[in-house]
N, C-alpha and C positions, 0 to 999 in steps of 0.2 A: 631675132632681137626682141628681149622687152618690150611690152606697152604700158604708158601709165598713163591711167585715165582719172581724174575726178568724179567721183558720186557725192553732189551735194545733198547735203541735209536739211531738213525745215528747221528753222530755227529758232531757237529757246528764249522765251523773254530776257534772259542775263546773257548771250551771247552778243561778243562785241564783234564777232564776223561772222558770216556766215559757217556754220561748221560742215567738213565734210569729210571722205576717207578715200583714201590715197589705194585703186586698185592697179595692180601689177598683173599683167598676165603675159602669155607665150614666155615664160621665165624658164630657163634653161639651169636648174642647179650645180651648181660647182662644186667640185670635189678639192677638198683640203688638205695638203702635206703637213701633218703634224712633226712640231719640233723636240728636240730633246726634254722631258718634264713637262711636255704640253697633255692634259688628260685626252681623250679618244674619242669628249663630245663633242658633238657635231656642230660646228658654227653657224650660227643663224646672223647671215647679212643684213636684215631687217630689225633687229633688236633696237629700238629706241630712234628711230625715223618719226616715228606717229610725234611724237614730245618734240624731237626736234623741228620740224616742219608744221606741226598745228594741228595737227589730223586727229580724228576721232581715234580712227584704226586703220592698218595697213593691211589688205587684202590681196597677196599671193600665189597666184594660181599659174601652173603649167599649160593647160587648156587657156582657150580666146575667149574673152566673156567680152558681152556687149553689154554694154550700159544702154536701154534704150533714151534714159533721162537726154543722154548725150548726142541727141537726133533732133535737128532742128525739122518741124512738121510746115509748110505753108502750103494754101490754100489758094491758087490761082481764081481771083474773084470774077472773071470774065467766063470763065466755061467751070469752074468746082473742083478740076482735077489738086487732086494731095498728090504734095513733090518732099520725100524726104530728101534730106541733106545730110550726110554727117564729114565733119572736118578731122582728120587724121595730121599730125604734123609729119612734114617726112625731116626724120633727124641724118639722114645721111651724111657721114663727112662730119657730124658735131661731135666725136671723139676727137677725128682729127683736129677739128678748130681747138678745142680745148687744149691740148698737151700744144700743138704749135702754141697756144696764149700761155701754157704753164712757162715753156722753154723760154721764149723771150723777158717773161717776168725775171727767169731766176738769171738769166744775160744779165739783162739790166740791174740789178742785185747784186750781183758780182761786178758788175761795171761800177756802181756806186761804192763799193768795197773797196777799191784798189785807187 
């Protein structure tokens, strides 16, 4: 499955948040059934993400890149030893959660319909 990670950026005197780029990796590409009158180009699923979500740039990659930015470092101040950390979310089950939450919306939708 996907990971997407945040790689923040330093930031520009005129920037109203902090900017950053939206990286994508262990991506698995899909293969598309072209329809009657449809041309042969290859559909790019990231087209216009970066604009709609705020991102500088959306980086895409098959292979696992680590952001090191994204490693929390502490320093145990009693004996010196460094403890990285890094936090992974586990999304398991949040496909499911979502289409259960689509289904009951369009329920209740149709319920308010009738």
């Amino acid at each position: 499955m996907a990971r997407l990670q945040i790689l923040e950026l330093p930031e520009g005197s005129g920037d109203e948040r902090p900017p950053f780029i939206l990286v994508v990796d262990q991506y698995v590409p899909r293969r598309y059934v072209q329809g009657i009158g449809q041309t042969a180009e290859p559909v790019d699923e990231f087209t216009g993400i970066a604009e709609q979500i705020g991102a500088r740039a959306v980086l895409v990659f098959e292979e696992t890149i680590d952001i090191p930015a994204n490693e929390v470092t502490l320093t145990d101040a009693t004996d010196g030893n460094v403890v990285r950390i890094r936090v992974e979310p586990d999304l398991t089950g949040f496909h499911e959660q979502v289409m259960d939450a689509v289904a009951k919306a369009q329920a209740d939708a149709r319920a308010a319909i009738r």
